[in-house]
N, C-alpha and C positions, 0 to 999 in steps of 0.2 A: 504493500500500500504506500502510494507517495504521500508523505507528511508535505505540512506547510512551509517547513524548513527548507527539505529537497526541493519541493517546488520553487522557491524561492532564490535559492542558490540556484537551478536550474537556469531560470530566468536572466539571473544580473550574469552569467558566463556567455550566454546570448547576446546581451548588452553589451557586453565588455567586448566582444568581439567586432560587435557594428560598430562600437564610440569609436573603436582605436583604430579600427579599417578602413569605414567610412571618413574617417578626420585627418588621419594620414595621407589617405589618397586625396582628398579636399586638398590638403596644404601643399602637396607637391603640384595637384594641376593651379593652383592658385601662382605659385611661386613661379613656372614655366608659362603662365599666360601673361604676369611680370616683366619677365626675362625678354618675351619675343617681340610685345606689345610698349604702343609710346606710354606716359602717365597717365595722359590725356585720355587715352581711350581706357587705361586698365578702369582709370579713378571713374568714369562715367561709365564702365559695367558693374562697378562695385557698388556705385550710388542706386541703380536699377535694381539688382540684388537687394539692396538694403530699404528700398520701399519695398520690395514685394512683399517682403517676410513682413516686414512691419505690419502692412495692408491684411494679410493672414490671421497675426496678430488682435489684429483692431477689427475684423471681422467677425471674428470667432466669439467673441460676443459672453464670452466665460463657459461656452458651450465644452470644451473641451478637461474643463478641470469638473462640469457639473456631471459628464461623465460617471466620474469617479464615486461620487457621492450618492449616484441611485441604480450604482450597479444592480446591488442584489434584486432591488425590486423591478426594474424592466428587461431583464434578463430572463426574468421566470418562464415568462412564453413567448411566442415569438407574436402574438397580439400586440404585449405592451410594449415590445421592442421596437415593435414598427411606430406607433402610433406616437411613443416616446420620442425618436428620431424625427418622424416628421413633424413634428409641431415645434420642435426643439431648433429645426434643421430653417425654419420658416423668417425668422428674425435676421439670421446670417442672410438667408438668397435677398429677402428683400433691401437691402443693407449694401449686401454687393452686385446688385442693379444700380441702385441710387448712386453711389460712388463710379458707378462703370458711367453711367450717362455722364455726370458732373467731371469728370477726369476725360471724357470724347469731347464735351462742349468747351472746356479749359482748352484743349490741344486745338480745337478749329480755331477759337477766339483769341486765344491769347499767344501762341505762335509768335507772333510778330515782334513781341513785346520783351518777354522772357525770354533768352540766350538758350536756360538748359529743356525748358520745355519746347523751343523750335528743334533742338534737337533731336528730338523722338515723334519720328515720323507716325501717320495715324497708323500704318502696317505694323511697325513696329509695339504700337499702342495695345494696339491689338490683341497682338501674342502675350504683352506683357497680361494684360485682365486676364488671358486665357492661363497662365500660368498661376496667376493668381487664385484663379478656380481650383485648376486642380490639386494646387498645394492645400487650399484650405480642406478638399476633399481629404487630399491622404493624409492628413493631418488626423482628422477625423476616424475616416479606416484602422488607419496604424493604433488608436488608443482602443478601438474595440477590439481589434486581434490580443491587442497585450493585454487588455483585463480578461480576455478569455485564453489566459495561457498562451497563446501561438506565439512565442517570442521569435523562435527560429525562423517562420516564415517571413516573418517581420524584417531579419536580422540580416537575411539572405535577398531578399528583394532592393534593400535598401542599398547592400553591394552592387549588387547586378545591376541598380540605376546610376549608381555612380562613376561604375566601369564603362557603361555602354555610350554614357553622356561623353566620359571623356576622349574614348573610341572613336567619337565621331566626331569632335574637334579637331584630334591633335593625328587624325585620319586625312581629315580635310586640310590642315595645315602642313601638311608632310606633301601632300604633292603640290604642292607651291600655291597655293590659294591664300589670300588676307583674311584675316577674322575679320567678321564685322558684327556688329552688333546684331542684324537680324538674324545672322548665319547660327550664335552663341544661343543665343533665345530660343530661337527657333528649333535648334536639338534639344536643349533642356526641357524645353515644354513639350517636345514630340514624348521623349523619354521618360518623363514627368508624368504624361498621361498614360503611356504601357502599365507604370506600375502604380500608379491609382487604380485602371483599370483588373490587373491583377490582384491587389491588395482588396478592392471592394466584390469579385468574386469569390475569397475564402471570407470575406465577410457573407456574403449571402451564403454559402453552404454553411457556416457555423447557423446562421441565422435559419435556415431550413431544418438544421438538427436541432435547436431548441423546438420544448413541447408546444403543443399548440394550444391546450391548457396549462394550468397549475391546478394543485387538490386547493388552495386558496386564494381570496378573493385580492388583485391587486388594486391598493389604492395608491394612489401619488400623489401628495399635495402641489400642488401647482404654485403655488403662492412661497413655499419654499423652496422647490425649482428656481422659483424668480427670483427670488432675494439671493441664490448662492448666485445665480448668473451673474447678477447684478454687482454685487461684491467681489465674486473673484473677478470680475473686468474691472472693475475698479482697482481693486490690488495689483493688477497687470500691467495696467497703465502710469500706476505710480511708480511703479521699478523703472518704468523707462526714465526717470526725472533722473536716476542714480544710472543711469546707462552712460554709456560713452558719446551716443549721439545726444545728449544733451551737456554733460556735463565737460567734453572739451570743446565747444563753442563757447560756453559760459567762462572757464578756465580763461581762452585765448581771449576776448573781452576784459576778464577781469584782470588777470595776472602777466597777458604778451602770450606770443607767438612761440616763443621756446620754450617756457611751461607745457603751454598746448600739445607743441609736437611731439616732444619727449611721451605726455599721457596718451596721446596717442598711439605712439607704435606700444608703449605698456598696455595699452586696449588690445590692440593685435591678438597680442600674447596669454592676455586673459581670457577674451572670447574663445579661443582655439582651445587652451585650457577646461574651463568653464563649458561649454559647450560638449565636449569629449563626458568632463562630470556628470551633465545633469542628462546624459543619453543612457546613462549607467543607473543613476539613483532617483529619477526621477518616475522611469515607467516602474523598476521593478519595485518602490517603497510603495507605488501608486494603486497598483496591483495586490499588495497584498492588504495595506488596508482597508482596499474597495472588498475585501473577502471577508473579512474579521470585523465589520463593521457592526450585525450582532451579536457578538461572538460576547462571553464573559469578558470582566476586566481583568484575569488572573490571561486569559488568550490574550488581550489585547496589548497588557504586557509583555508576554512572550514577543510577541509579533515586532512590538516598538524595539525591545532590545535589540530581535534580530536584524532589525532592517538600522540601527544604528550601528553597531556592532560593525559590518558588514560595508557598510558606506566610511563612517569615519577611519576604517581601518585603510581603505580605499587612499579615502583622503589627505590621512599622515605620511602614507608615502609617495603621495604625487609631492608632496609639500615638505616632503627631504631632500628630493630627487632636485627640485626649481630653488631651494638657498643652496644647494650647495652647486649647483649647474646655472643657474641663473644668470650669475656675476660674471661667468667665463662667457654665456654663449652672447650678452648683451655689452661685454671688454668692460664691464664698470672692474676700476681699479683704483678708486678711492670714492670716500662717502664726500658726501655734498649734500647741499639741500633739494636740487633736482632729482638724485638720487634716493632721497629720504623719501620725497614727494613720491616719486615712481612705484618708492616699496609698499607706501600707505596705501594708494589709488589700487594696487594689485592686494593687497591683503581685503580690502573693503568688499571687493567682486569676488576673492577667495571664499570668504565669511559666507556669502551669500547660496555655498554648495551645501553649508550645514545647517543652512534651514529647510532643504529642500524636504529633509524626511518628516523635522514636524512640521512643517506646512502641511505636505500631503497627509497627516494625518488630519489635521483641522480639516480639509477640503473633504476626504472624505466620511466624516462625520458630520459633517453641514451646517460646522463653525466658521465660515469665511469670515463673518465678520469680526472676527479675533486676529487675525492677520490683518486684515485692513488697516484695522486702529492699530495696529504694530508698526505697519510702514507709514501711516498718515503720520507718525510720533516722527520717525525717522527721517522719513520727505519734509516735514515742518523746520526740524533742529536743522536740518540739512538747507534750509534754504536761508532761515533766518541767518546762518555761519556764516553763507557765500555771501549776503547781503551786509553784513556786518563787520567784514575782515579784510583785512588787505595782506593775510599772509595765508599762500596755498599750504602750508603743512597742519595750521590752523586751522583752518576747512577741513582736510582730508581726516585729519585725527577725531574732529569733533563728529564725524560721520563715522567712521567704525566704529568711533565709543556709542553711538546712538543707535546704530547697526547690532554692535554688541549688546546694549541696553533690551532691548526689544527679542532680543533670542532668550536673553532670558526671563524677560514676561511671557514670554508665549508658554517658556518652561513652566513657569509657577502657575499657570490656567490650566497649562496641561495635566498637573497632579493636581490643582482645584476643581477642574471639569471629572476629570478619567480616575482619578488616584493613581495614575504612569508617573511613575521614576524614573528618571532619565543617569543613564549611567555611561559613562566613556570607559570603555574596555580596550584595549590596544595589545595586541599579540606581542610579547617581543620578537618574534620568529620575524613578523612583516619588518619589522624598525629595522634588525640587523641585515635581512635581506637586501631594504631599499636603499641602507647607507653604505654596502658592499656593490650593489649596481651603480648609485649614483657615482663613488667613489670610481669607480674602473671605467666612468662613461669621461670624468674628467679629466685624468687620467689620458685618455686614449688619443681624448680632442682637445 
């Protein structure tokens, strides 16, 4: 019989294989589209890139963390599955009409006017919404496979779109062809929809194989539905205030242009990071407390342990591996206050991997709004700092400490709500392991 444990550790190996596969191979085609490509063009695929996801984002309307939260109950039969999804599914399409027309009437009208929107032709426009769809689709897909277990397929599809995207770039650029922007889009979005199209067919056989009854009756409050949608897009939105694209505009504003640049490539480096993290800790802690949701608090205990356990252990040694590699692969070779600033800016977005698992417990238990008030705290001290200071290390600090503040209120709710104890356990086998690899990786290089 597979336990919740096996299943679990089952999961984040699946994880763990897409984070570092999928991110890897991201980073080297990113770093060769760099290399072959002028600034100009890379920086205006990267800015394309960086709406879409956002757009995604801002669509998704909290639909995808509310997920988590009513697993158990519309999962029962494939009635309330259906009926969940579409009414759920209703707010995003109308949403991403309205934005698609307003984004067509912007590009005919206002062309003329604005430099970077003359540059995206209405063809191009085009593919871009069409990518936008599909992403928010497989967005979607991909969390109902991982809360129904199917990590593997998940994990495997996710390769095979990243392979076949790049296949056909750097296919087309080898026999002497120019990238161009529609050329880039246009395979991403072709490839993009294969495996949404794949990804949403093992959603419909799963979705065939749930009963078509349950022995009981299901109710769903709708009205809490609404308030967790509502709150975790709210919470979503406020991280973006502490993101990168908010926060080095406001930097280079406040503090110059060489503050900025420095935080910036430190963003680089945390995204890729960061990003790799919460592909790991996010679906499989997501996953398992959308399972144990009514479960006793002596299980939901367990459960909390494992999924911390397991992540912060994760954690410690990515976070051995970057002080002790960090300084070699970015030439810092004495401290300064730029330096100091770099190390603060990268600890803040650090921080942010070990909320992920009590987050997703609040989320699926259908306390969103206990994280809100967590980041509205942190968003607030955060803004009043940068309003109030003229020294970036004095911003940066007052925001982890307020970062830090808030991890641990959510902690003290979370044994006020649950009676969960929150325990850091850390293997010494992973420590010695991670400072024996970091050590031989410096070493080498």
């Amino acid at each position: 019989m597979v336990t919740i444990k096996d299943q679990y550790f089952y999961n984040m190996r699946w994880s763990i294989i897409e984070a570092f596969t999928f991110n890897g191979l991201l980073f080297a085609h990113q770093y060769l589209l760099f290399r072959v490509n002028t600034p100009g063009f890379y920086g205006f695929i990267g800015s394309l890139f960086g709406i879409i996801y956002f757009l995604v984002k801002f669509l998704d309307l909290g639909l995808n963390k509310t997920l988590i939260s009513f697993y158990l109950d519309y999962s029962k039969n494939s009635n309330a599955l259906f009926f969940f999804i579409k009414y759920n599914l209703l707010p995003t399409i109308f949403l991403y009409i309205f934005c698609s027309v307003a984004l067509l009437y912007i590009q005919s009208n206002w062309s003329s006017t604005i430099p970077f929107i003359a540059s995206i032709s209405t063809e191009l426009l085009l593919i871009l919404l069409g990518l936008v769809a599909t992403e928010s689709i497989k967005s979607l897909v991909k969390r109902l496979l991982q809360l129904s277990h199917h990590f593997r397929y998940v994990a495997l599809m996710e390769i095979i779109f990243i392979l076949l995207y790049q296949c056909a770039v750097w296919t087309y650029y080898y026999y002497g062809n120019q990238l161009t922007a529609i050329f880039v889009f246009q395979s991403f979005f072709i490839v993009s929809l294969l495996e949404t199209i794949g990804l949403s067919l093992l959603v419909y056989k799963w979705y065939k194989n749930t009963p078509i009854e349950s022995p009981t009756t299901i109710q769903i409050n709708n009205w809490l539905v609404i308030k967790n949608r509502l709150f975790s897009y709210c919470y979503t939105m406020c991280k973006q205030i502490l993101s990168a694209n908010i926060l080095v505009p406001l930097f280079a504003y406040t503090f110059g242009y060489e503050y900025a640049a420095l935080l910036k490539l430190a963003s680089y480096a945390t995204h890729s990071i960061a990003s790799t993290m919460e592909r790991i800790i996010d679906p499989t802690s997501s996953v398992l407390f959308a399972h144990i949701k009514n479960d006793t608090i002596d299980s939901k205990q367990t459960s909390f342990s494992l999924a911390t356990q397991g992540s912060y252990q994760l954690l410690a040694c990515v976070l051995i591996f970057i002080i002790i590699n960090g300084p070699i692969v970015l030439k810092i070779s004495s401290v300064n206050a730029i330096t100091v600033a770099v190390g603060l800016y990268f600890l803040i977005h650090y921080l942010e991997n070990f909320f992920i698992v009590v987050e997703r417990f609040y989320i699926a238990h259908g306390r969103t709004e206990c994280i809100l008030i967590a980041m509205a705290f942190s968003t607030t001290l955060g803004i009043l700092a940068l309003k109030n200071s003229y020294s970036l290390i004095y911003v940066l600090l007052l925001l982890f400490i307020s970062r830090l503040v808030s991890f641990f209120i959510l902690l003290f709710y979370l044994s006020y709500l649950w009676n969960i104890n929150h325990r850091i356990i850390i293997s010494p086998q992973y420590i010695f392991a991670s400072l024996f690899i970091s050590i031989i990786f410096s070493i080498l290089f």
